[in-house]
N, C-alpha and C positions, 0 to 999 in steps of 0.2 A: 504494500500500500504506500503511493508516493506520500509526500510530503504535503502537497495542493490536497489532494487528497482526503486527508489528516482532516486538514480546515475545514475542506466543506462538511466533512462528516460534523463536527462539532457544530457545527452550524442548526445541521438537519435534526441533530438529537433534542436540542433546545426546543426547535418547532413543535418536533414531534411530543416533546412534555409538556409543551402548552397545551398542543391539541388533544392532550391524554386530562390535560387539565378541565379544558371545556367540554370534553367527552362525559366527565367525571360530573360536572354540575348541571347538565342535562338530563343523566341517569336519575341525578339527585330530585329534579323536576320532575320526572315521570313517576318517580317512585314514591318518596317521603317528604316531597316539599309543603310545609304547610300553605293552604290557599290563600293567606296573606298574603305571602312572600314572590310572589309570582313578577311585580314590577322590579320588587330586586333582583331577583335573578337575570333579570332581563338585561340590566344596565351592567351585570356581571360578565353573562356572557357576551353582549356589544363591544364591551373593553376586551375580553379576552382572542376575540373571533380580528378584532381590529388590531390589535398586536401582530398577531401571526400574522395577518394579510400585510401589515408593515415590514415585518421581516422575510416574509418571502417575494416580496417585491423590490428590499432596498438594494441598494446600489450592490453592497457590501456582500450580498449574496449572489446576485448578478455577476460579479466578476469572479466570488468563490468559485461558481459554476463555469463560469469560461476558463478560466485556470486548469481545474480537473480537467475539461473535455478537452485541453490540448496535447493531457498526455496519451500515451497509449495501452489501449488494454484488452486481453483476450476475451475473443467473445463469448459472452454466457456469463462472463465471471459477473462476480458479485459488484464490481466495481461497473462492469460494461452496463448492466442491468438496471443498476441504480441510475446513471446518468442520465440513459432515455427514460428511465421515467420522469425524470425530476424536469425532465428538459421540456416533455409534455403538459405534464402541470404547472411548470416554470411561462409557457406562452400562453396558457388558459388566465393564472391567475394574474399575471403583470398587465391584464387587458381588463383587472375590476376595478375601478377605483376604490378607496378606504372607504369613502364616504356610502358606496352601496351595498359593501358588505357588513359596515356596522348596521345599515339599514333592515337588511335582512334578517340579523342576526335577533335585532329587537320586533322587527315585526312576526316572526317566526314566534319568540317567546310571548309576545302578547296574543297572537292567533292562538296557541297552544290554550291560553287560560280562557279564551273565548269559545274552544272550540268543546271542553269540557263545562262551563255552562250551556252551550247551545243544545250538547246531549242529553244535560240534565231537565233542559225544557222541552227537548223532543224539538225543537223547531230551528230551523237552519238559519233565520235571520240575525241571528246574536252576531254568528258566525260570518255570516256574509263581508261585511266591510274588511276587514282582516284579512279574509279571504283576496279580496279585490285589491286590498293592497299590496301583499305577496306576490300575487298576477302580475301585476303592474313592475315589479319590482323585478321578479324573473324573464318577464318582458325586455325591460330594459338589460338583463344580462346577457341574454341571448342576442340581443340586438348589437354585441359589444363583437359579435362574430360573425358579421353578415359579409360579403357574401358566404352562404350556408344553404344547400337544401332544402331545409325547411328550416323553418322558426326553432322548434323541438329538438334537432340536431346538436345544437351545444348542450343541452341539458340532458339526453339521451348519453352524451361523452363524459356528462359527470360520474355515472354508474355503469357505464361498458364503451371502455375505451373504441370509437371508429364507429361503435353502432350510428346506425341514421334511421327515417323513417323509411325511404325509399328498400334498407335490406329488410325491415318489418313486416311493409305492409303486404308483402305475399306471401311468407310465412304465416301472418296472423288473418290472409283470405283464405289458406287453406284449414287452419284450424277454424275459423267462422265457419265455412261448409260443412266441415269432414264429424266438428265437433258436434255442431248446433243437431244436426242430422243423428250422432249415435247417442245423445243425451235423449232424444226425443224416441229413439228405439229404448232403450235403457229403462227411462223412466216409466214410460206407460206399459211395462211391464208389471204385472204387481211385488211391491215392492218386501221385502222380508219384515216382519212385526217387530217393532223396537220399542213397546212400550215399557219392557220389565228394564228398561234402565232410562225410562224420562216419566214416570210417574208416582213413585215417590224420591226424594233428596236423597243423596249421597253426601255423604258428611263432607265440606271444603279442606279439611285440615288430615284427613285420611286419603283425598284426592291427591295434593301436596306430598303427604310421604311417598307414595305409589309412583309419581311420577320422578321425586328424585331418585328414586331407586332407579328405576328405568333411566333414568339421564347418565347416573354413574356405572350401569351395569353397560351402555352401550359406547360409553369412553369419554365422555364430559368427566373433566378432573376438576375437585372441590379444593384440590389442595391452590389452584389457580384461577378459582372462579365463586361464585354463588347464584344460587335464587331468590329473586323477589318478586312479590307481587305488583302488577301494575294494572292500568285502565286498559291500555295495547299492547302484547307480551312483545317483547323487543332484545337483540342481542348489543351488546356493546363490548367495545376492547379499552381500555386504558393501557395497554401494551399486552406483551406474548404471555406477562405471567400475571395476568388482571384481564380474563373475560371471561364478563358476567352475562346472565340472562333473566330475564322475568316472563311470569305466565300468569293466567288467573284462573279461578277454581267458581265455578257454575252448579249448584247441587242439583240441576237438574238435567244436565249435562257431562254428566263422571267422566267421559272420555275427550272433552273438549280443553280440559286442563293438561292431560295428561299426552293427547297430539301436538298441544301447541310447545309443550314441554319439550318432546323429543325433536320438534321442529326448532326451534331456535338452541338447543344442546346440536342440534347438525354443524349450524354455522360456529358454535362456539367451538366445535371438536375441530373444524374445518380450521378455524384461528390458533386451537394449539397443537396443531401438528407443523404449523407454519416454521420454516427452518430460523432458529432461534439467533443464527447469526443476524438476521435482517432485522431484530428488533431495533425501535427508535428508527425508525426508517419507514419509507412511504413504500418499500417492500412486505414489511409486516401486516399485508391487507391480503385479501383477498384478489384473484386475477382479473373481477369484474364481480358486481350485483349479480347476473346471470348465474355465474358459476356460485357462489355463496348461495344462492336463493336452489342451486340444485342441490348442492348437500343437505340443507335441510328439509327440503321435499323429499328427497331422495331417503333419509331415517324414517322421516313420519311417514311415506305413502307405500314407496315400494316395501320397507323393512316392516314399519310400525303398523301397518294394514294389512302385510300378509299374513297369512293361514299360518309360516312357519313362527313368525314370530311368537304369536298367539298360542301356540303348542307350547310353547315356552312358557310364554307370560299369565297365560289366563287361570293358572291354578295360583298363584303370587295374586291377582285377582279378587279369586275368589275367597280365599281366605281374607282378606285386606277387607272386604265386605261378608260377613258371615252371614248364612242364610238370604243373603238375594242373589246368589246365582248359581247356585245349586241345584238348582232342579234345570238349569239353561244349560244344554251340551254344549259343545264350543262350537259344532259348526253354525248352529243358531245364530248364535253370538256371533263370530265369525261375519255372519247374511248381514246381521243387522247391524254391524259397524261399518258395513260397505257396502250400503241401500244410497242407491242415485236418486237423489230427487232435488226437485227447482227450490231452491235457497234462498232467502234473502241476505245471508251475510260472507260475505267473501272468507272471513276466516273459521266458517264453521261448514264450507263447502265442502263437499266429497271432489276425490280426483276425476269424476267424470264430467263436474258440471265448473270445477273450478277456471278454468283457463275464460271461461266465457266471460265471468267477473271481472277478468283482466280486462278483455274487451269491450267494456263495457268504459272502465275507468278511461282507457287509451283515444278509445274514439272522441271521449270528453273533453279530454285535453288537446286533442289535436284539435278539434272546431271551438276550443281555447283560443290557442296560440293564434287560431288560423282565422280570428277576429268575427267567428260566425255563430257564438254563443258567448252568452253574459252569464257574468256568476249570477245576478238574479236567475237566468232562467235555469241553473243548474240542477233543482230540486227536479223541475218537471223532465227536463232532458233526461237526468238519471232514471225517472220510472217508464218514462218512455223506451226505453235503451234495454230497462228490467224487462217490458213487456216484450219486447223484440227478443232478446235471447234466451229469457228463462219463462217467459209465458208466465209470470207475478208479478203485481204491484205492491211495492211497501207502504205498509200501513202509517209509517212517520219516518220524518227526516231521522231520527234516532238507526233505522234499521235500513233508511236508505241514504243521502246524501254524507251523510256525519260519520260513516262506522270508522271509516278508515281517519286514521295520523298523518297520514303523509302530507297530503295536502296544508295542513296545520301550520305544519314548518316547511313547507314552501320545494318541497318533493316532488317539482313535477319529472316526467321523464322518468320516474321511478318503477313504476308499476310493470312496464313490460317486463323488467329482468324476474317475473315471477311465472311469469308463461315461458318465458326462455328458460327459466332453469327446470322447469319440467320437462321440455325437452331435453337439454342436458343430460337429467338424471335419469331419462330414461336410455341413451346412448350410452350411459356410465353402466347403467343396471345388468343393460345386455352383455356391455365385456366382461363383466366383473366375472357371471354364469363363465363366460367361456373359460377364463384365466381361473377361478373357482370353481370345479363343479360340482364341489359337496356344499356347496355354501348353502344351499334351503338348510340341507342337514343341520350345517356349523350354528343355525339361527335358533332352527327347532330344539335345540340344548342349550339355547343360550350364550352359546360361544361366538363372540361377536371382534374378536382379535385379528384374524385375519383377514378380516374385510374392512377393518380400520387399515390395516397396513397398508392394502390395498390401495385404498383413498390415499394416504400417504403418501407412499411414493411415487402414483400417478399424478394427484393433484395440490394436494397441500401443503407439501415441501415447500412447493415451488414458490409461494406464495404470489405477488404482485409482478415477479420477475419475471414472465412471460407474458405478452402481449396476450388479452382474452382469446383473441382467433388463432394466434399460433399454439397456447396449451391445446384449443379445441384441437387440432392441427397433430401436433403430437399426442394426443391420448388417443384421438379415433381414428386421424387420417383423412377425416372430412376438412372441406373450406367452409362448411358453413353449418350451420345448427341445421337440423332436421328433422322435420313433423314427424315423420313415419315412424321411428321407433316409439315414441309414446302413442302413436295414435295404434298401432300392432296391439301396446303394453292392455292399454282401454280394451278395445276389442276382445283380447283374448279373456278378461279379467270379468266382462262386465256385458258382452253379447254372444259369447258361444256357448 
């Protein structure tokens, strides 16, 4: 490691402990912030967010970074890796001014406390203006990169480096088709009876044990992480040896705690297998949203919803609840954990109807950005949008407009990498079979080590050091994400 080197790394480590700083005070907000304190926070994190954007845009780092890129260095190495990325986010962020990232930062934090009144009243106007000022805000970000494809483009590159809408939008016309079509064979099948686990309460704090067991038993480490409770269960890193996650527990709902558990323990297992030299570094992430968002699809749906898991888990179960599931065989139980039907809430979707959710969100923000819908008319667009691809209307902004976060804090461009990493995971699923082929077995007993390896050293070594499309590139051999393996995965699982 030269000398230039040296510097800029020091440089990088300091960002990167801010940003582990204002990562930390956010968790804080989602989590345990009393609802006083919400304006404070706000002015906390605008200071904090406004700092880093200062030092990754001063001078002093600017020429750190030309310095290093004059030397020379092999490629792949850790040194070549880091460069291009920094040099990417180096010409993304030098083009925000201070002034609209501290903007963000506090409009983010006050839409957040608006946006948990607005749920509390059921009604989407609390929320509105916050909303529209965000818009307006991510507008003008996006605008900071034109000429661009489309509007969405810069913010699409925030969460999957290259993505645009142009590689999207025919991936997400054939899942609109392919999907809309086996949802509508699927569901108007009759569906398996799931009333012996949503008509009386499952205790919250026995759902909670259950699931941490399952977090820890599938490779979520406590010695590096925790669980907490929140409003929208969410993963966060404060670095490799600091990520945590939160879920929440439904007494009428016992297994909605315990998916969303194993869903967000994906992405946090996904963060500590990340190779530990790259901590304090903008390597220590993930390769892209997409890919994060398929390991933990990839735990909860292919692992945490199959038959083999469930052979495993469901006598841990049953006991955990004594006398209510006992007279339920597991394949019962089994039908009724993975009954298709038309949802109103994206994160209590099944994997057949989930991806449509997506589409739903993306089309929104496209005729956002693309100045042909107002946030006023957002309420009615979304149930219009409901009725088009799930055939239900929601009963209140609570269960339609408002469920999702992202939006809150000014996420747009977020959403698709949730329909991409299902495809992902489902690419990843089929090798793993091949490279594996006791793996149903390995699940069915609960041995879940070699398929973490798996993931390791295919994907989460690597961490942020490969470009999103070249890991896809090197793990499958494909140029590009592809429907057909999930849409096979559906089919076989859910129409034969």
């Amino acid at each position: 490691m030269t000398k230039k080197f040296r510097a800029l790394l020091e440089q990088i480590h300091e960002i990167r402990d801010l940003a582990a700083t204002l990562a930390l005070l956010e968790w804080d907000m989602q989590t345990y912030l009393p609802s006083g304190a919400v304006e404070g926070r706000g002015a906390q994190m605008e200071t904090v967010s406004g700092v880093i954007h200062e030092k990754l845009t001063s001078r002093a780092f600017a020429r750190a970074l030309e310095a290093a890129e004059a030397d020379e260095y092999e490629s792949g190495s850790f040194e070549a890796s880091l460069l291009r990325k920094l040099r990417h986010d180096f010409e993304k962020v030098r083009k925000m001014p201070a002034r609209l990232v501290r903007e963000i930062g506090a409009a983010g934090s006050a839409a957040y406390g608006a946006w948990m009144c607005a749920r509390e009243a059921q009604e989407f106007a609390p929320f509105a203006p916050h909303l529209a000022k965000l818009l307006e805000l991510r507008k003008e970000q996006a605008a900071l990169f034109t000429p661009s494809g489309h509007p969405l483009d810069p913010l699409l590159d925030d969460y999957e480096e290259g993505l645009t809408v142009a590689e999207i939008d025919p991936v997400f016309a054939v899942l609109r088709r392919e999907q809309t079509a086996l949802v509508r064979a699927a569901a108007d099948r009759e569906q398996p009876d799931d009333s012996f686990i949503r008509s009386d309460p499952f205790s919250p704090e026995k759902q909670l044990e259950l699931a941490r067991f399952a977090a820890k038993r599938i490779g979520y480490d406590f010695r590096r992480g925790r669980i907490d409770l929140t409003e929208h269960p969410f993963t966060t890193s404060f670095g490799l040896t600091d990520v945590r996650i939160t879920t929440k527990a439904f007494p009428h709902l016992p297994l909605s705690c315990l998916f969303s558990t194993i869903h967000e323990a994906g992405h946090a297992i996904y963060e500590q297998g990340i190779d530990r030299k790259f901590d304090r570094t903008p390597l220590a992430d993930g390769a892209s949203l997409a890919f994060h968002e398929s390991q933990s699809r990839l735990w909860e749906n292919q692992v945490g919803r199959g038959l083999p898991f469930w052979r495993w888990f469901y006598p841990y179960m049953q006991r955990k609840f004594p006398g209510r599931l006992d007279a339920v065989p597991l394949e019962r139980f089994y039908g009724a954990i993975n009954r298709v039907e038309r949802s109103l809430v994206r994160i209590e979707a099944d994997e057949a109807t989930y991806n449509l959710h997506i589409l739903l969100r993306y089309d929104l923000e496209k005729a956002l950005f693309e100045n042909r819908l107002s946030v006023a008319e957002l309420p009615e667009a979304w149930n219009e949008k409901m009725r088009e691809y799930l055939g239900i209307v929601p009963p209140n902004d609570l269960t339609g407009v408002l469920q999702d976060v992202h939006w809150a804090g000014g996420s747009f461009g977020y959403f698709p990498t949730y329909a991409l990493g299902n495809l992902i995971a489902a690419q990843v699923w089929s090798l793993a079979h091949k490279e594996i082929p006791d793996l149903d077995e390995e699940i069915a007993s609960g041995r879940f080590s070699t398929f973490r390896a798996f993931l390791r050293k295919k994907i989460h070594r690597y961490g942020a050091s490969l470009p999103p499309k070249e890991l896809l590139r090197k793990l499958t051999g494909a140029e590009k994400i592809d429907p057909a393996p999930f849409l096979a995965y559906l089919r076989e699982k859910y129409c034969s």
